[in-house]
MARBA-3410 file (N, C-alpha, C, O; in Angstrom, 1 decimal):
251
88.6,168.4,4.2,87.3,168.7,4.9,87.3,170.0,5.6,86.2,170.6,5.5 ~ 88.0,170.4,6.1,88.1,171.4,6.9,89.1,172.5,6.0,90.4,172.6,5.8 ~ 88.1,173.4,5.4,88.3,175.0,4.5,88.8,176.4,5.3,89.4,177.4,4.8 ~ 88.2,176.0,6.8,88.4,177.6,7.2,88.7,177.5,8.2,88.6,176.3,8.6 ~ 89.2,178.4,9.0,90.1,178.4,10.2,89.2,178.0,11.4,89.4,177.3,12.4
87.9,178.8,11.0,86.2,178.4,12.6,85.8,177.5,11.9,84.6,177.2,12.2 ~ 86.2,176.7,11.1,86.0,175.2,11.2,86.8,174.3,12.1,86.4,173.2,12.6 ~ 88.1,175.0,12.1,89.0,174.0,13.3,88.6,174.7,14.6,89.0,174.0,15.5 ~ 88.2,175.5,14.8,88.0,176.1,15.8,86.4,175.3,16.6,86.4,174.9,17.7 ~ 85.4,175.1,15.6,84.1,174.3,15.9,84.4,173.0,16.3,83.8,172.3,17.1
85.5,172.7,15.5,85.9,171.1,15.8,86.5,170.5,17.2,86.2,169.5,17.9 ~ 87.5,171.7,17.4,88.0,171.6,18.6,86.8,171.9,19.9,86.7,171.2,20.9 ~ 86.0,173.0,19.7,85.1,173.4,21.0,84.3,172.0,21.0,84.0,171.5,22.1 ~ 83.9,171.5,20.0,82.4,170.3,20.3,83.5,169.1,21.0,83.2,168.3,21.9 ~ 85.0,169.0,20.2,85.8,167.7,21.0,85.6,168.3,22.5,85.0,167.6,23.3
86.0,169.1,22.8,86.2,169.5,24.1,84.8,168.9,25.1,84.7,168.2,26.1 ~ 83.9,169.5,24.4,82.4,169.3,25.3,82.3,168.2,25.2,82.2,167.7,26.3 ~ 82.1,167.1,24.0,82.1,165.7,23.7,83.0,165.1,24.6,82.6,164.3,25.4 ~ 84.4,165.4,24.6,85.2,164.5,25.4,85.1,164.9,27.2,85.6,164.0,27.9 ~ 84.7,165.7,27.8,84.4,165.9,29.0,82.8,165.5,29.2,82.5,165.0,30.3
81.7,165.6,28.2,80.5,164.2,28.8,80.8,162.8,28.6,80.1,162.0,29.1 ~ 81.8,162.5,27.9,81.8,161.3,27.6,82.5,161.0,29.1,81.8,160.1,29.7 ~ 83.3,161.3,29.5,84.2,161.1,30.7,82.9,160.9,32.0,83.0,159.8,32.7 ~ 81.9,161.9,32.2,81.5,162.0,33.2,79.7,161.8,33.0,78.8,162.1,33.7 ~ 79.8,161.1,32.0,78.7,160.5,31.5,78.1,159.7,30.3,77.5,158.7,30.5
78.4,160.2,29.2,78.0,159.3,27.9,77.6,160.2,26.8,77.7,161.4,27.1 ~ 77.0,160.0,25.5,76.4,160.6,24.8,77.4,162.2,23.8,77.0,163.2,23.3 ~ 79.0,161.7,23.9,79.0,163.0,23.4,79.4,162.4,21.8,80.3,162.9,21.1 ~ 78.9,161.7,21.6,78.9,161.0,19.9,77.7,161.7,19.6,77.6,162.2,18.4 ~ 76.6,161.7,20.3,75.4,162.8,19.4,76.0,163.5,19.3,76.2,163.5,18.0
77.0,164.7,19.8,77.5,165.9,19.1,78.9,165.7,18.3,79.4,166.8,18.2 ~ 79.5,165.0,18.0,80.7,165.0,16.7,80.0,164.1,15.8,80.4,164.4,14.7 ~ 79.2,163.0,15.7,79.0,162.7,14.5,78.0,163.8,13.6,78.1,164.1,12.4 ~ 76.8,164.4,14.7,76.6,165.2,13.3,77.2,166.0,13.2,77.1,166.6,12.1 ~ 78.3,166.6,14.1,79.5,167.6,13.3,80.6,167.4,12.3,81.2,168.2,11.6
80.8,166.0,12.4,81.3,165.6,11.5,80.3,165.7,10.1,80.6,166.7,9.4 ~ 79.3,165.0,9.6,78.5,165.0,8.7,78.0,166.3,8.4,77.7,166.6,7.2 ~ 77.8,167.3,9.2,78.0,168.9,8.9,79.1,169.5,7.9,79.0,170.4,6.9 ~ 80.1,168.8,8.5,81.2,169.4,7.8,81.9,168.8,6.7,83.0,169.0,6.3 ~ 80.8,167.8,6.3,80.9,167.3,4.6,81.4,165.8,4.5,81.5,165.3,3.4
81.8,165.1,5.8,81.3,163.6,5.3,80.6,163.0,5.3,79.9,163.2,6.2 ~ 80.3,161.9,4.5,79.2,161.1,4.3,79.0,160.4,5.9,79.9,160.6,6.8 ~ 77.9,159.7,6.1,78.0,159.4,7.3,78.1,158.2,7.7,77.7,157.9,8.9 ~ 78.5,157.5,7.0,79.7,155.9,7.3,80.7,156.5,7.4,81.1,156.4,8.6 ~ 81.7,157.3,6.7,82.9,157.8,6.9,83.2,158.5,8.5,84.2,158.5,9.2
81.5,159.3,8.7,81.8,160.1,10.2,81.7,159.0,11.3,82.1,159.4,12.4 ~ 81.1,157.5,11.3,81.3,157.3,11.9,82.5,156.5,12.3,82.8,156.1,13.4 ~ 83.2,156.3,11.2,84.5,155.4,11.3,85.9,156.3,12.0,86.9,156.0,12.6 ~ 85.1,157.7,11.5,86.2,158.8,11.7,86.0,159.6,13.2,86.7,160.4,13.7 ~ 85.1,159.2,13.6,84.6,159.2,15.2,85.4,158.2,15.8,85.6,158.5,17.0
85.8,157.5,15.7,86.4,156.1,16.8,87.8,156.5,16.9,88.6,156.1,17.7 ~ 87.9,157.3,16.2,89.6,157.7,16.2,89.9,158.2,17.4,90.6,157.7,18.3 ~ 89.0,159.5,17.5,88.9,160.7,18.5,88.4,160.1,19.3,88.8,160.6,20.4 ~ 87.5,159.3,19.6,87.5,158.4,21.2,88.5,157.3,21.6,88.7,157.0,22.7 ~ 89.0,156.8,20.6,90.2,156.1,20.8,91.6,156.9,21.9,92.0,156.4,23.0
91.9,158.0,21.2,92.8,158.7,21.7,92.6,159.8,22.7,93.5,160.6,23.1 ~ 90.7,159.6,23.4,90.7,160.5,24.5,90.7,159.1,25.2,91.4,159.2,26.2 ~ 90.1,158.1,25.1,89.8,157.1,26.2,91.5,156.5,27.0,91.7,156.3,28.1 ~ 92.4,156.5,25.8,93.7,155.5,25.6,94.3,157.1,26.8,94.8,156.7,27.9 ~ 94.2,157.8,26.7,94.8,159.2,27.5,94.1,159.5,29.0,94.9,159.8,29.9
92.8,159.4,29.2,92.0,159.2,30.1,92.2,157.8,31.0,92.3,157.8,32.2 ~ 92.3,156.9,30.3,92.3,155.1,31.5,93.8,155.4,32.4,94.1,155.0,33.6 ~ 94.8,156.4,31.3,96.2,156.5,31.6,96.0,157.3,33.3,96.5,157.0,34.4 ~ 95.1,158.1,32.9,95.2,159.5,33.9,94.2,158.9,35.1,94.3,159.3,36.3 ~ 93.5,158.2,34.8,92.6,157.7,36.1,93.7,156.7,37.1,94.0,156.6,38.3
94.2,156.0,35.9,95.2,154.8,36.7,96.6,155.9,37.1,97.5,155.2,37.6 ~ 96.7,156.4,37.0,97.1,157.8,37.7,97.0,158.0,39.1,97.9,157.9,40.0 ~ 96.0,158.3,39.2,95.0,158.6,39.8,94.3,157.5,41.3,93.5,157.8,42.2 ~ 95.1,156.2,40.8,94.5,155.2,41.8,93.4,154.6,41.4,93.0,153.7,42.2 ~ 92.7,154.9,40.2,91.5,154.4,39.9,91.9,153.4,38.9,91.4,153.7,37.8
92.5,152.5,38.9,92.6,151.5,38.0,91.1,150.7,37.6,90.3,150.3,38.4 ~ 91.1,150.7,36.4,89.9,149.3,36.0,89.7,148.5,36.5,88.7,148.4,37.2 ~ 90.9,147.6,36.1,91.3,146.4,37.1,91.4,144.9,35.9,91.7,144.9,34.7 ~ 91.0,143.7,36.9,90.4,142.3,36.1,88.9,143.0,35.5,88.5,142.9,34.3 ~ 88.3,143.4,36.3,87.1,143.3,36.2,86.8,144.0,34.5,85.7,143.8,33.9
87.6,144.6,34.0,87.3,145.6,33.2,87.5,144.6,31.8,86.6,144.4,30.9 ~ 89.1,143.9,31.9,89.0,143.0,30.9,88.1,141.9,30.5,87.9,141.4,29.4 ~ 87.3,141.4,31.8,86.5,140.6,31.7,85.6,140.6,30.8,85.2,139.8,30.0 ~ 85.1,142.4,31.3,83.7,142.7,30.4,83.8,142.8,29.1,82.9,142.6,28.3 ~ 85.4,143.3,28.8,85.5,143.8,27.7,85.8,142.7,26.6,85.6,142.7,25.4
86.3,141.6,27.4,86.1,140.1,26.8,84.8,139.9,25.9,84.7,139.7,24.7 ~ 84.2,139.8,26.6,82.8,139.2,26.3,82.2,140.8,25.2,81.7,140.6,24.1 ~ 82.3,141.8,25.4,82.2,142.7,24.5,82.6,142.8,23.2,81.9,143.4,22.3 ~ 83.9,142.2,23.0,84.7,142.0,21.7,83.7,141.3,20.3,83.6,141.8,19.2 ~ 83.2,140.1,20.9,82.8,139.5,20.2,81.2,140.1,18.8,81.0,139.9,17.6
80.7,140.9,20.2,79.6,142.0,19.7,79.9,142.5,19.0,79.4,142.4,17.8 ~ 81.3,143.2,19.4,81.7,144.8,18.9,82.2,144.0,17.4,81.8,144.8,16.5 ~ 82.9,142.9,16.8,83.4,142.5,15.7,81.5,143.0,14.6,81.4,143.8,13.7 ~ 80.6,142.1,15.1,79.5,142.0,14.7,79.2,143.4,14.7,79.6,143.7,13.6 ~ 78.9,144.3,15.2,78.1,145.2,14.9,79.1,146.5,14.2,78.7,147.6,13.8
80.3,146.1,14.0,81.3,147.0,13.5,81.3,146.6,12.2,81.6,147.5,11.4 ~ 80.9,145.5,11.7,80.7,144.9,10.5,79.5,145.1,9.7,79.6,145.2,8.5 ~ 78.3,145.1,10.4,77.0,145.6,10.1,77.2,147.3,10.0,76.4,148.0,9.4 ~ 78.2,147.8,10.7,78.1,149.6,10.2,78.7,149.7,8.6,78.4,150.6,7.7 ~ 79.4,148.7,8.5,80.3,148.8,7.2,79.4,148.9,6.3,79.4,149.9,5.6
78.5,148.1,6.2,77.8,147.2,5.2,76.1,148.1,5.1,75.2,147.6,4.3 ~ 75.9,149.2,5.8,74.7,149.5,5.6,74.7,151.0,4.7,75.9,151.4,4.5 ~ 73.7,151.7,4.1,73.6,152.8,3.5,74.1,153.6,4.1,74.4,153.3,5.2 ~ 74.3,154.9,3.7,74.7,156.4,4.7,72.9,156.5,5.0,72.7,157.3,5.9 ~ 71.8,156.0,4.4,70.8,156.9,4.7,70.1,155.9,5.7,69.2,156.5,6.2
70.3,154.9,6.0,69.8,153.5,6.8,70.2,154.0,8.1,69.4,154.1,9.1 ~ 71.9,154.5,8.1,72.6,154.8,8.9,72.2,155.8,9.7,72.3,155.7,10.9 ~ 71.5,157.1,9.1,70.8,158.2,9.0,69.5,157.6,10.3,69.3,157.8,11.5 ~ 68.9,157.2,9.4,67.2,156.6,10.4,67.7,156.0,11.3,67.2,156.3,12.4 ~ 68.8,154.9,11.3,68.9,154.2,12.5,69.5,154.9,13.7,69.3,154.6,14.9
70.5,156.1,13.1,70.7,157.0,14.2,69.6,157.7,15.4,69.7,157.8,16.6 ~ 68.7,158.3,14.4,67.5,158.6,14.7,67.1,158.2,15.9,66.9,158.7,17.0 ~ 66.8,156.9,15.3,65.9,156.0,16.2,66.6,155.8,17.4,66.1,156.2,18.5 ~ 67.9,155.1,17.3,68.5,154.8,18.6,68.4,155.7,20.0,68.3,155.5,21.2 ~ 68.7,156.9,19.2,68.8,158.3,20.0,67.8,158.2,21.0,68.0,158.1,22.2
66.8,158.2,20.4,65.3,158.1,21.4,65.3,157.3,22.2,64.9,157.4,23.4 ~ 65.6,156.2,21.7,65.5,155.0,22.8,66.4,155.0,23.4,66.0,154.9,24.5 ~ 67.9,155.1,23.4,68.6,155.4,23.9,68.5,156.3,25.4,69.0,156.0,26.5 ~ 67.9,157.6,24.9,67.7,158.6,26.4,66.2,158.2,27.0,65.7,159.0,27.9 ~ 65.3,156.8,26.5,64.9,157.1,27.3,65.0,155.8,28.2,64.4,155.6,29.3
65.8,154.8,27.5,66.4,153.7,28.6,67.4,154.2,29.3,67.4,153.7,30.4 ~ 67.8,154.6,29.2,69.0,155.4,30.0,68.0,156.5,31.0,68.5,156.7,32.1 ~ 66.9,157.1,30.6,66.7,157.7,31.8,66.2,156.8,32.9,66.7,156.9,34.0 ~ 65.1,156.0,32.6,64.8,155.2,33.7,66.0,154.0,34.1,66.2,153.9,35.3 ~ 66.7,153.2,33.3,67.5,152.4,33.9,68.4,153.1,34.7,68.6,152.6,35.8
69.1,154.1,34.4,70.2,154.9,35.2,69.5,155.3,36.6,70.5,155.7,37.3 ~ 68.7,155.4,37.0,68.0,155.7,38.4,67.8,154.6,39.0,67.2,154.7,40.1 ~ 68.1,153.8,38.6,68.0,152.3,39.2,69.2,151.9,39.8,69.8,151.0,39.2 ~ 69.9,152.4,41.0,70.9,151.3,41.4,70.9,150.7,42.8,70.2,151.1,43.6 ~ 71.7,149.6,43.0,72.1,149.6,44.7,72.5,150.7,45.3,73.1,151.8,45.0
71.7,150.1,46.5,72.2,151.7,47.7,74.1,151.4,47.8,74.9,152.2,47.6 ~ 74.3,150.2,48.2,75.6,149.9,48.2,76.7,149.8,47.1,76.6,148.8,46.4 ~ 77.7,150.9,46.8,78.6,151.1,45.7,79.9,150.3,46.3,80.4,150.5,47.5 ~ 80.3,149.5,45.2,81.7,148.7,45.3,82.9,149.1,44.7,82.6,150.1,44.0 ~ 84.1,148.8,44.6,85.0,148.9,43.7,85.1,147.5,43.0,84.6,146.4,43.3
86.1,147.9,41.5,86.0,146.7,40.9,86.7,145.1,41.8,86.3,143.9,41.7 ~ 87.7,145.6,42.6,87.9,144.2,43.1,87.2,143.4,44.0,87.3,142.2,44.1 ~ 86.1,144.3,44.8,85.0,144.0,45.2,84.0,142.6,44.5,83.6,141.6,45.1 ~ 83.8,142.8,43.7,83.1,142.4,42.9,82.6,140.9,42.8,83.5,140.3,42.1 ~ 81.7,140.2,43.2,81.7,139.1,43.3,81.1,138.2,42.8,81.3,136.9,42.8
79.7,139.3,41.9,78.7,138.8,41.1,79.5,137.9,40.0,80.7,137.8,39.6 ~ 77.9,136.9,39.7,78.4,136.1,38.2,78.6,136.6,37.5,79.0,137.7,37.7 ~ 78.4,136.1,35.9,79.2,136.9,34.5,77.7,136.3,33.8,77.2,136.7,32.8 ~ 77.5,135.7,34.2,76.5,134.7,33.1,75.5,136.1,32.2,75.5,136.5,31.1 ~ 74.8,136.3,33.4,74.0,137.5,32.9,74.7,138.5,32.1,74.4,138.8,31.0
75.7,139.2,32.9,76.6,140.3,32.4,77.1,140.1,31.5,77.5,141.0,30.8 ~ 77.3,138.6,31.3,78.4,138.4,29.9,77.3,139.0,28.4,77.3,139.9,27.6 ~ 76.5,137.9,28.7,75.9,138.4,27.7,75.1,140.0,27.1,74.8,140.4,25.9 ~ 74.8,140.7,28.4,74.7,142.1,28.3,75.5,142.8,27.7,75.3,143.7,26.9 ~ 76.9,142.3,28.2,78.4,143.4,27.6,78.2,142.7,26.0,78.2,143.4,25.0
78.0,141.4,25.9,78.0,141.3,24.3,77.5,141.9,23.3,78.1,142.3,22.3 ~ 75.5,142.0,23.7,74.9,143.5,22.9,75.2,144.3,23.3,74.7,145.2,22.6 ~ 75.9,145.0,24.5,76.6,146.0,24.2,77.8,146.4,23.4,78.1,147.5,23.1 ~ 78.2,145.4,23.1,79.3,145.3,22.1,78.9,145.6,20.6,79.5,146.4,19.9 ~ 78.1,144.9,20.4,76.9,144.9,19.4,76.7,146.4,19.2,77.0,147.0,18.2
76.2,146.9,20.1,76.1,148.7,20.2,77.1,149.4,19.7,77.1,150.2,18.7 ~ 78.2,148.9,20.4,79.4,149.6,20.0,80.3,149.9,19.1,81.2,150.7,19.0 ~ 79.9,149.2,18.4,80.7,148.8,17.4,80.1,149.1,16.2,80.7,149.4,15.1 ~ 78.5,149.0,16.3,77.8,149.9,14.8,77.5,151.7,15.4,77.0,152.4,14.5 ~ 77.7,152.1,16.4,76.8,153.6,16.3,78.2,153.8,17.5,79.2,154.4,17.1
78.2,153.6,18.2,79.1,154.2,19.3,78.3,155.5,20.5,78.7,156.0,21.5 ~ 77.2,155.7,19.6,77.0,157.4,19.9,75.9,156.7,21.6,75.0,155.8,21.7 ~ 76.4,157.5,22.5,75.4,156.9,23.8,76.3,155.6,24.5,75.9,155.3,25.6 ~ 77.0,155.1,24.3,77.7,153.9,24.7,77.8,153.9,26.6,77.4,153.0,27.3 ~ 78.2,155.0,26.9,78.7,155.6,28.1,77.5,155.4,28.9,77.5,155.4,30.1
76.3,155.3,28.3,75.2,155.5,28.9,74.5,154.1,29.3,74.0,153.7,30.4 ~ 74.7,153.6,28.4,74.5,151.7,28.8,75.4,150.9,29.4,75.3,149.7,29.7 ~ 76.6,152.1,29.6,77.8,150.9,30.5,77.3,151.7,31.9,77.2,151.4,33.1 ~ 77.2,152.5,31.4,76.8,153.4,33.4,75.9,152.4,34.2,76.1,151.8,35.3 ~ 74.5,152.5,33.0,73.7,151.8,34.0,73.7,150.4,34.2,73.0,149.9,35.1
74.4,149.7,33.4,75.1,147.9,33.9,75.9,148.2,34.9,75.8,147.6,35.9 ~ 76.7,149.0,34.7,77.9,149.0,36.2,76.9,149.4,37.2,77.0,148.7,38.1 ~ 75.6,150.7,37.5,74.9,150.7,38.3,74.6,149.7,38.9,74.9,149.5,40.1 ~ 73.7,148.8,38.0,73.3,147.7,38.2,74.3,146.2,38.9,73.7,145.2,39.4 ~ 75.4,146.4,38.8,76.6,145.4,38.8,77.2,146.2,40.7,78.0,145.7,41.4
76.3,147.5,40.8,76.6,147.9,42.1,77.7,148.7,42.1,77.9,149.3,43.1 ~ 78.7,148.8,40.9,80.2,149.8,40.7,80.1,151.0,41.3,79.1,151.7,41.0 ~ 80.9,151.5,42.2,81.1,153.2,42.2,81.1,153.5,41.4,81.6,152.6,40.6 ~ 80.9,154.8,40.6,80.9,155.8,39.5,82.5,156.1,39.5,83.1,156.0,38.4 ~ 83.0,156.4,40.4,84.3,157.2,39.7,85.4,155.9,39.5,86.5,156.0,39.0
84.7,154.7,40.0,85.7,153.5,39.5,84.9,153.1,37.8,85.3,153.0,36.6 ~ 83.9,152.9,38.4,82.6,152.6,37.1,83.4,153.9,35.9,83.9,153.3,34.9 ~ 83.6,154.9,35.8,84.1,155.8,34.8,85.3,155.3,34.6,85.7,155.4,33.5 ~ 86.0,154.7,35.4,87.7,154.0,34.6,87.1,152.8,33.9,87.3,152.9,32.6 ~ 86.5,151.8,34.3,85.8,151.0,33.6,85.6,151.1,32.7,86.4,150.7,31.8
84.5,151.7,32.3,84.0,152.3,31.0,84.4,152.6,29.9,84.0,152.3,28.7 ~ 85.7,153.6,30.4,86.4,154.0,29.3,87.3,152.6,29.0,87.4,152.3,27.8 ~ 87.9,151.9,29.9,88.9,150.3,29.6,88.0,149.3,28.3,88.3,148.9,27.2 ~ 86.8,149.4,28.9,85.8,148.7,28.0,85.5,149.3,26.6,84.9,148.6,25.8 ~ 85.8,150.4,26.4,85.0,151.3,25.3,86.8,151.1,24.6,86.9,150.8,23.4
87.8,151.1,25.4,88.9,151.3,25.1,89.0,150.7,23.7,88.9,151.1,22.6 ~ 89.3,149.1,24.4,89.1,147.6,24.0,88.2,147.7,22.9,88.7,148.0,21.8 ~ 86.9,147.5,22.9,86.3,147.2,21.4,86.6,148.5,20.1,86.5,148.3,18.9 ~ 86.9,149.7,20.7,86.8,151.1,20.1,88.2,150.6,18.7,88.0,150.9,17.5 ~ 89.6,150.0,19.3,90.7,149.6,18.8,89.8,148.6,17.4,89.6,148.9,16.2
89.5,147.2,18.2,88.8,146.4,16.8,88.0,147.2,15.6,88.3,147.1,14.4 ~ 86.9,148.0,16.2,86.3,148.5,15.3,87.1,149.3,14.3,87.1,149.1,13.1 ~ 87.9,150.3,15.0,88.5,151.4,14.5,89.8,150.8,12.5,90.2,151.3,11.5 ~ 89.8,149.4,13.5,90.4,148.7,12.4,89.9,148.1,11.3,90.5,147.9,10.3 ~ 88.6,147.8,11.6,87.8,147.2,10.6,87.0,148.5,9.7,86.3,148.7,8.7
87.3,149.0,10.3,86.7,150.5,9.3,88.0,151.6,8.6,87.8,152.5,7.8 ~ 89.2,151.2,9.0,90.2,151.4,8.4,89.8,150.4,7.3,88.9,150.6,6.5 ~ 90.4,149.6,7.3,90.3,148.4,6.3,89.3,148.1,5.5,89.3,147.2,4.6 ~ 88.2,149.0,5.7,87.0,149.3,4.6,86.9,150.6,4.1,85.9,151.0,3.5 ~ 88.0,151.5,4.4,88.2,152.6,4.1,87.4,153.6,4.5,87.4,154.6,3.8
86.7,153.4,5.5,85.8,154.5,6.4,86.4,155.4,7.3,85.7,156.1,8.1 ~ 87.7,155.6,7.3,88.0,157.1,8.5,88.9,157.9,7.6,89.7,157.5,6.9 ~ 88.6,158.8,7.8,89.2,160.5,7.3,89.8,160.2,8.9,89.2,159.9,9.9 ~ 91.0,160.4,8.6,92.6,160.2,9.8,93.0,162.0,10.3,93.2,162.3,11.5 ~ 93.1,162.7,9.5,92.9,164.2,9.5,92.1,164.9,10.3,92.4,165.8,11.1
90.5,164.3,10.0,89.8,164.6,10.9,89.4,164.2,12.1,88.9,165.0,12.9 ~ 89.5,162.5,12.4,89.5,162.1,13.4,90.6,162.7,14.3,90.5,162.8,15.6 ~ 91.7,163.0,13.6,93.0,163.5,14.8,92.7,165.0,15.0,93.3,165.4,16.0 ~ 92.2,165.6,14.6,91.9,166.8,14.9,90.7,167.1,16.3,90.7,167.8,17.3 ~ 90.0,166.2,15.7,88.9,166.2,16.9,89.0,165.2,17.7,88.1,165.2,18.5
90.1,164.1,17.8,90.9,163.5,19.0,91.4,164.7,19.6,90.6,165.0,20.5 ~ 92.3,165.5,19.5,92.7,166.7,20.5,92.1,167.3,21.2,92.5,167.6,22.3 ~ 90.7,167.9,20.6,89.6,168.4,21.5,89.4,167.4,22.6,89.8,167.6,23.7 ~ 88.5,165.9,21.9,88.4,165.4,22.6,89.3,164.8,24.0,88.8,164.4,25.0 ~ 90.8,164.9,23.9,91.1,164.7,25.1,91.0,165.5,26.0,90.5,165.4,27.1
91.7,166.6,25.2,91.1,167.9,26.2,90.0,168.0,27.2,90.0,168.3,28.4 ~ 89.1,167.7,26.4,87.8,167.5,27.3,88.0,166.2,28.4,87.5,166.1,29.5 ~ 88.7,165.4,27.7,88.2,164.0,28.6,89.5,164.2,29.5,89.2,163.3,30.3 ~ 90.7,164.7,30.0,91.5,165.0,31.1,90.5,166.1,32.1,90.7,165.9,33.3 ~ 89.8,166.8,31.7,89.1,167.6,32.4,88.0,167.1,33.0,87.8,167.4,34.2
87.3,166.3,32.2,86.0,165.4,32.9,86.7,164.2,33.8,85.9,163.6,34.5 ~ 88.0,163.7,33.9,88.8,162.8,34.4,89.2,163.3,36.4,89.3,162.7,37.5 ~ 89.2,164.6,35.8,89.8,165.7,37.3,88.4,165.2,38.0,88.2,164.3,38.9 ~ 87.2,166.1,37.3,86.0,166.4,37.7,85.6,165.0,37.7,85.7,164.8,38.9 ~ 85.4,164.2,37.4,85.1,162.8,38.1,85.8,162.5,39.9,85.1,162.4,40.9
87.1,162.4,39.8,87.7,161.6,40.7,87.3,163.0,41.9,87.2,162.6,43.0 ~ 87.2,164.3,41.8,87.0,165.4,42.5,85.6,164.9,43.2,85.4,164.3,44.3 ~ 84.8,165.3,42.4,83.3,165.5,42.3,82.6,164.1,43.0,81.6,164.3,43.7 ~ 82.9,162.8,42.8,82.6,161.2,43.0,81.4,160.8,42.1,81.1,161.0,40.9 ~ 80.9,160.2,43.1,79.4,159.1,43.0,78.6,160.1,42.6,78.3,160.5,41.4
78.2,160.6,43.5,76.6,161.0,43.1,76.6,162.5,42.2,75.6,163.0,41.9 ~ 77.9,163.0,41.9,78.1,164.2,41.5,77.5,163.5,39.7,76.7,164.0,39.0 ~ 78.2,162.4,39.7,78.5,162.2,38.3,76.6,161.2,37.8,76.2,161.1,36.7 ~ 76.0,160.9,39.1,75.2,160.4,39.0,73.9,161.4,38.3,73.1,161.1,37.5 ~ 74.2,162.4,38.9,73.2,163.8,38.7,73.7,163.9,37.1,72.9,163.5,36.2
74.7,164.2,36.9,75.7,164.7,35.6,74.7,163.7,34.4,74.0,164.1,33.5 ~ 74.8,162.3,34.7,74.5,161.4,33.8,72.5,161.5,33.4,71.8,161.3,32.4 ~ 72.2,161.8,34.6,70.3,162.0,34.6,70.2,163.6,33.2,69.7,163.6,32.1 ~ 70.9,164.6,34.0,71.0,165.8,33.1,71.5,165.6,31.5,71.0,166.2,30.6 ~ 72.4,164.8,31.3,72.8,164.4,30.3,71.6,163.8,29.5,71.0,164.4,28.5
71.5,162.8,29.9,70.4,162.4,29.3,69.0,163.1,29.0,68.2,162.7,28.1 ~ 68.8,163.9,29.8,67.4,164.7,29.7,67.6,165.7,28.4,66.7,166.0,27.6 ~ 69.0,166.1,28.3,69.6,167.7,27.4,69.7,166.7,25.9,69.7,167.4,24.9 ~ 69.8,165.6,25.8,69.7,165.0,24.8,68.6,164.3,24.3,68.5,164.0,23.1 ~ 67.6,164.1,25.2,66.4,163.8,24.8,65.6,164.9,24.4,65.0,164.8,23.3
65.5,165.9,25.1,65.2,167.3,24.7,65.8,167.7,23.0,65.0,168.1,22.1 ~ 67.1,167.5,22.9,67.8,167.9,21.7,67.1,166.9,20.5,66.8,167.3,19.4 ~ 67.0,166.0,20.9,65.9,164.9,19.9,64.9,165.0,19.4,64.6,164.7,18.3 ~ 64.2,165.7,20.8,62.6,165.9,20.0,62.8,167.1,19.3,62.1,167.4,18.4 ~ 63.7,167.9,19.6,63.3,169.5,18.5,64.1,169.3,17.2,64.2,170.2,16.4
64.9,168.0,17.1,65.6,167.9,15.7,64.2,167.2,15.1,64.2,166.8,13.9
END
């Protein structure tokens, strides 16, 4: 896939930027899946070949937060529990659809995506917790993390964006809510990534290539999280969302 030298060069700068929004907010699968499909695979293959390179910034990032003191926790397996189940279903429904289905439905999500994410992400408690904090039920949440699982597991692209504003919603601090995130994305990203091996959907070459960007980026968005906190990353995630909504309407 990759012919010329500023092709590895493009690959590595978009992991970089992809893996430092994803860290400190969500959405940087809009930018490597169409760089992947730019750069000549079909686009069931880019997205199987996408889970790779978030696999290996997330698995590097949960390392560096728990590092860091920011451990996940229980709370993280819990969600990610109830997430699995989704993520089998909707990793299976990516298998099974056209490249051009795949195409429109990207489309579409995109939109709705930034613009539930703009208004739900402005929505939280004044009061921010840590995960051991935590006292709420699951009932509700369970089944949220499930279509989110559901999410995750067919498009991936925005994920970061609908766990933000459930952990909002759930009351999480941000710079614990970002260890979270990634634990949870961790967890279903592994199942999928397997079921799309096993249907022969990832180019391994290219996903590892733009896994290195992407850690890169996501150790850097890891600093600038635990630096920066709460509301630094709160702003981050509003802007985020606006620069991709924007990027929407002019495609």
């Amino acid at each position: 896939m990759i012919e010329h030298w500023y092709e590895l060069l493009l690959m590595w700068g978009v992991g970089i930027a992809a893996g430092f929004i994803n860290i400190l907010a969500g959405g940087g699968s809009f930018l490597t899946l169409p760089l992947l499909i730019f750069l000549g695979l079909p686009p069931n293959i880019a997205n199987g070949t996408n889970r790779l390179a978030i696999l290996m910034q997330n698995v590097i990032s949960v390392g560096r937060f728990r590092q860091l003191n920011y451990s996940p926790g229980k709370f993280s397996l819990i969600a990610g529990a109830f997430s699995l189940p989704g993520a089998l279903l909707g990793t299976w429904l990516a298998t099974i659809v056209s490249n051009e289905q795949f195409k429109t439905h990207l489309a579409v999500i995109m939109l709705v995506m930034t613009v539930f994410t703009l208004v739900v992400s402005n929505r939280e408690k004044a009061h921010h917790i840590t995960p051991g904090e935590y006292l709420g039920g699951w009932k509700i949440a369970g089944v949220i993390y499930f279509f989110i699982g559901i999410y995750g597991g067919y498009i991936q692209a925005g994920i970061g964006f609908l766990l933000v504003a459930v952990l909002l919603w759930q009351g999480m601090n941000l710079v614990h809510g970002n260890a979270i995130k990634l634990a949870i994305i961790t967890m279903f990203t592994t199942v999928s990534l397997i079921i799309f091996t096993l249907n022969g959907q990832v180019n391994w070459l290219s996903g590892f290539l733009l896994g290195i960007g992407n850690i890169m980026g996501g150790l850097i968005g890891t600093q600038v999280s635990v630096k920066k906190g709460h509301d630094f990353i709160k702003k981050v995630v509003s802007v985020a969302v606006i620069i991709f909504a924007i990027k929407l309407l002019l495609d």
